[in-house]
C-alpha positions in Angstrom: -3.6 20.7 5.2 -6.9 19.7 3.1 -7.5 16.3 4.2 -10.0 16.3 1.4 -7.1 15.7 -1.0 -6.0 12.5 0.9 -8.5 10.8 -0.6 -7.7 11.4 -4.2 -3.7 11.3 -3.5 -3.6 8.0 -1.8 -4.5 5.9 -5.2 -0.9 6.8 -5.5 0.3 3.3 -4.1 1.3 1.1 -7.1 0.9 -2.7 -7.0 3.5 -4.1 -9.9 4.0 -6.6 -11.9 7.8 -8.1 -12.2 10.1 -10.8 -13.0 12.3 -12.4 -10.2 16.0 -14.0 -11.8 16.4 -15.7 -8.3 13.8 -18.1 -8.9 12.6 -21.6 -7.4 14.0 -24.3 -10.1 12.5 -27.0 -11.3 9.3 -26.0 -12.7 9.8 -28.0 -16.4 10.1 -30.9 -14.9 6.7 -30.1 -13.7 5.5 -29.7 -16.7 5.9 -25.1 -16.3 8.2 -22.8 -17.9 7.2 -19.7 -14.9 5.7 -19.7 -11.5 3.4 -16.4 -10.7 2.2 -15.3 -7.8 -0.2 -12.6 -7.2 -1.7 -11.3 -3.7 -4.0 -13.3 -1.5 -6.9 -10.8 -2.5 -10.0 -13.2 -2.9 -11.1 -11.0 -5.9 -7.5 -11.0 -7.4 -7.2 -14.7 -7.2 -10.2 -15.4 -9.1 -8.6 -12.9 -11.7 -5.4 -14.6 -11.8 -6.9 -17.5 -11.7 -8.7 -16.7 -14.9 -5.9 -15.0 -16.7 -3.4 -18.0 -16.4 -6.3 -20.4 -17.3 -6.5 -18.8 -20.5 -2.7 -18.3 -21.0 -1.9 -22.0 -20.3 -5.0 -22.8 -23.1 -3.4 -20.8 -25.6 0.8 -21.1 -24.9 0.4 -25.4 -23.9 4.3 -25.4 -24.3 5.1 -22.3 -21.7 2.5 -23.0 -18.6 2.5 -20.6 -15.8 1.9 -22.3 -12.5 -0.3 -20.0 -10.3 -0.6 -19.4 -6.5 -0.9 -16.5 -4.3 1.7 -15.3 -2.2 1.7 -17.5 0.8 0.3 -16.4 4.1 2.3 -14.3 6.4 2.3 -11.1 8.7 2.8 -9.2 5.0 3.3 -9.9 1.5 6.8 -7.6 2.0 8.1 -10.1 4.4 7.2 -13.0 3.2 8.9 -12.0 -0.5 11.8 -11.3 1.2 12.3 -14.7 2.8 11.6 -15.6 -0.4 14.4 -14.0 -2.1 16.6 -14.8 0.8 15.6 -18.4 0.5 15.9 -18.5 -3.5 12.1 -20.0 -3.6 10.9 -16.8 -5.1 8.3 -17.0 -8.0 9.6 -16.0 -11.3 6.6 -13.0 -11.7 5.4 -11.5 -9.0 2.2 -9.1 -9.3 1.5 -7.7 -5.5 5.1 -5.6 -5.0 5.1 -2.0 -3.7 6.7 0.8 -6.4 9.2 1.4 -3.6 10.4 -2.3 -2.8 11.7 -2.2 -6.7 14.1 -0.6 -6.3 15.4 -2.0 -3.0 15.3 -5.6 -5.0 17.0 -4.1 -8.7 19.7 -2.8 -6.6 20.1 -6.3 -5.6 20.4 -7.9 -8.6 17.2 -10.2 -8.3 15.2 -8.8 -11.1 15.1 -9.1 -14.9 15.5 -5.5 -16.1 12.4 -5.5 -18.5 13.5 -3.5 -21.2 16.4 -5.3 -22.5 13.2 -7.7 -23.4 12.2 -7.9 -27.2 9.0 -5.7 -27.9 9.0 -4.0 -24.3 9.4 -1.1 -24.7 6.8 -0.7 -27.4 4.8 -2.4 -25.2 5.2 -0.5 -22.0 5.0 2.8 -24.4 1.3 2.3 -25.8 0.4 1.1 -22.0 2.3 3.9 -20.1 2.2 7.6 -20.4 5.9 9.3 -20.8 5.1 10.2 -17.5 5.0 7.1 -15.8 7.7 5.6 -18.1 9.9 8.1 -16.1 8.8 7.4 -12.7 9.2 3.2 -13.2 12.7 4.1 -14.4 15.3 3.0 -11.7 17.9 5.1 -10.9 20.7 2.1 -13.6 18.4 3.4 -16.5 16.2 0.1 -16.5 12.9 -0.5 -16.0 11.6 -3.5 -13.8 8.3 -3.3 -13.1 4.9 -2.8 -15.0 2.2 -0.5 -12.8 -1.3 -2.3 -13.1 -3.1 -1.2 -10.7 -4.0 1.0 -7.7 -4.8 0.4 -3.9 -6.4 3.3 -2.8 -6.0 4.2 0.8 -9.2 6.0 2.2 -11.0 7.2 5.2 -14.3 6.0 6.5 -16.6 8.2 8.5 -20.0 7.6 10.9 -22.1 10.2 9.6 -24.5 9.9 12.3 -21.3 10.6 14.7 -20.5 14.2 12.8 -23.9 14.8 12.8 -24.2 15.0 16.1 -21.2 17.2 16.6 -23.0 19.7 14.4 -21.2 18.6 11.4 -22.3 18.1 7.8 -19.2 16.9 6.2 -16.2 15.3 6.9 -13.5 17.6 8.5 -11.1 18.7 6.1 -8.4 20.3 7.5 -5.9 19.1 10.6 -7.4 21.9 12.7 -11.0 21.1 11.8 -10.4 17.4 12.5 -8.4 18.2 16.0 -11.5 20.3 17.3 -13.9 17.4 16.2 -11.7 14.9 18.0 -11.4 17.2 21.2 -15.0 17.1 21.4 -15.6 13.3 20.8 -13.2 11.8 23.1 -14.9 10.6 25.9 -14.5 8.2 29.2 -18.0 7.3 29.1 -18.1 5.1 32.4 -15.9 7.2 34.5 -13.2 4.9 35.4 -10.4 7.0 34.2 -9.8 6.0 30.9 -11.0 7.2 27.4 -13.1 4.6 25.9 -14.7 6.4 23.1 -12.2 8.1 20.3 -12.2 10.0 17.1 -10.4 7.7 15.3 -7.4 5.0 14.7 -5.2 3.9 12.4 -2.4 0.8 12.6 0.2 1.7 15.4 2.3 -1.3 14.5 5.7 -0.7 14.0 6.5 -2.2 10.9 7.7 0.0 8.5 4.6 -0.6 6.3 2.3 0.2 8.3 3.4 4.0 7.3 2.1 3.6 4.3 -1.4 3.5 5.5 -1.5 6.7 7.5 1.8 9.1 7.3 2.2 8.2 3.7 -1.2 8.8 2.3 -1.3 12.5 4.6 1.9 13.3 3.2 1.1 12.7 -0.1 -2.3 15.2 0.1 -0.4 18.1 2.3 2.5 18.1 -0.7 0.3 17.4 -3.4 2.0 14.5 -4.6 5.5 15.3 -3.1 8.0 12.3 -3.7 9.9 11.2 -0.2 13.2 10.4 -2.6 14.6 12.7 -5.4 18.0 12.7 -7.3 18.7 9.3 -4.9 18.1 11.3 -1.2 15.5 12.0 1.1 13.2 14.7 0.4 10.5 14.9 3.3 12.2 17.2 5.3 10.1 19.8 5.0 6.8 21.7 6.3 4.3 18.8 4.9 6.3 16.0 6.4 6.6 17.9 9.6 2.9 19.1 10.0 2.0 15.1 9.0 4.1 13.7 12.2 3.1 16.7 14.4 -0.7 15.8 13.8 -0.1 12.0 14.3 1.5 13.0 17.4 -1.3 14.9 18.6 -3.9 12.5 17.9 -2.2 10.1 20.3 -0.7 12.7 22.8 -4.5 13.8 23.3 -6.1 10.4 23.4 -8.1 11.4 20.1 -7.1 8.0 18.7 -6.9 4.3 20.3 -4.5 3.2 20.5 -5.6 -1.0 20.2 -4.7 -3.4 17.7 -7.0 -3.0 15.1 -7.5 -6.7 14.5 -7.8 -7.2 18.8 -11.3 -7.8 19.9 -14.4 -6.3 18.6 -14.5 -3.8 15.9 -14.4 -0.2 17.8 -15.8 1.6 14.5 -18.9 -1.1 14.2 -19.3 -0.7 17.9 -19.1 2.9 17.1 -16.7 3.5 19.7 -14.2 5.2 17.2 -16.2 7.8 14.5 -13.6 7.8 11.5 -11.2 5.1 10.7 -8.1 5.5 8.1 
């Protein structure tokens, strides 16, 4: 697999826009028509901030009330309690592309297009494309893509250079031989204590997005997990993915910490790439 293509493929993880039927009630009696919530992002809250600002200047009759999704382990749990609870927002801009459909088939959201002027709306912002691949699997669309979070991997150079490389590896077996030789116990007491790398071994379901998802999606060139409503990653890319994860980890080429535990092992440059 060309890990080169992991960094172009991993933009592929939408953040979306929607609207929420089960939401918190009340808001006209405090003087708002919707409540919005958008990630806890510092530069996305000043954004928000500024677009409902100039909304609630120009529409004095149909206020938003803003506020970022409330602190939690994960913006994808914290929704769902949310949803569970009925104290969900009524537009919600921080949802992954997969999660839309888990909610539509619950009958939570407002199926866009049966909106006046969506569709021509969603057609001069949307290639045909994309139109296809926000379409749920009733017909509906009920989510607006607007924007990207790319998923990437940072490298020490000075680390590679001294392993005789000028670039970053870009295949599996390129990156294994770079880890073999990087793992270290540098004070003898038994234990590796310098790695090649690390990535979230949490065992959220999540978390897969920031590592198995991102490979898969470079080895397959853009290879969905679902089509026609079934699983579709059983195959060679899927299977070469988990088999280098696994070997990463069975070797001792990656730590295996908590990477919000203690110091920071790529800073400390005790780790030389980080995903």
């Amino acid at each position: 697999m060309n890990i080169k293509r992991y960094l172009r493929r991993s933009a592929s993880f939408l953040a979306l826009a929607l609207l929420l039927t089960s939401c918190s009630k009340g808001h006209n009696n405090k003087g708002y028509s919707l409540e919005y919530w958008s990630s806890n992002n510092g530069g996305e809250i000043r954004f928000s901030e500024w677009v409902v600002g100039q909304w609630n200047g120009r529409q004095p009759e149909a206020k938003v009330k803003y506020q970022p999704v409330p602190e939690g382990q994960s913006s994808e749990e914290i929704i769902l309690a949310a949803v569970v609870g009925k104290t969900t927002p009524d537009i919600y801009s921080n949802i992954w592309q997969g999660s839309v459909e888990f909610y539509s088939q619950a009958g939570i959201l407002v199926p866009l297009d049966t909106l006046e002027g969506f569709m021509d709306f969603i057609q001069k912002r949307c290639s045909p494309e994309t139109i296809r691949e926000i379409t749920s699997g009733d017909g509906h669309i009920y989510q607006v893509p607007w924007k990207v979070n790319p998923i990437m991997t940072i490298y020490n150079k000075g680390i590679l250079a001294s392993l005789q490389l000028d670039t970053f590896p870009l295949t599996y077996s390129a990156y294994l031989d770079a880890a073999r030789q990087f793992r270290k116990d540098t004070d003898g007491d038994g234990y590796v204590d310098q790695w090649f790398g690390n990535t979230s071994v949490k065992l959220a379901w999540y978390q897969r997005l920031f590592n198995f998802y991102p490979l898969y999606l470079a080895a397959s060139d853009g290879a969905p997990l679902i089509k026609d409503n079934r699983a579709a990653f059983n195959n060679e890319y899927a299977i070469g993915t988990f088999r280098f994860l696994q070997e990463v980890y069975k070797e001792n080429y990656f730590s295996k910490e908590q990477q919000s535990a203690g110091q920071d092992l790529f800073v400390a440059e005790k780790i030389a790439t980080k995903f």
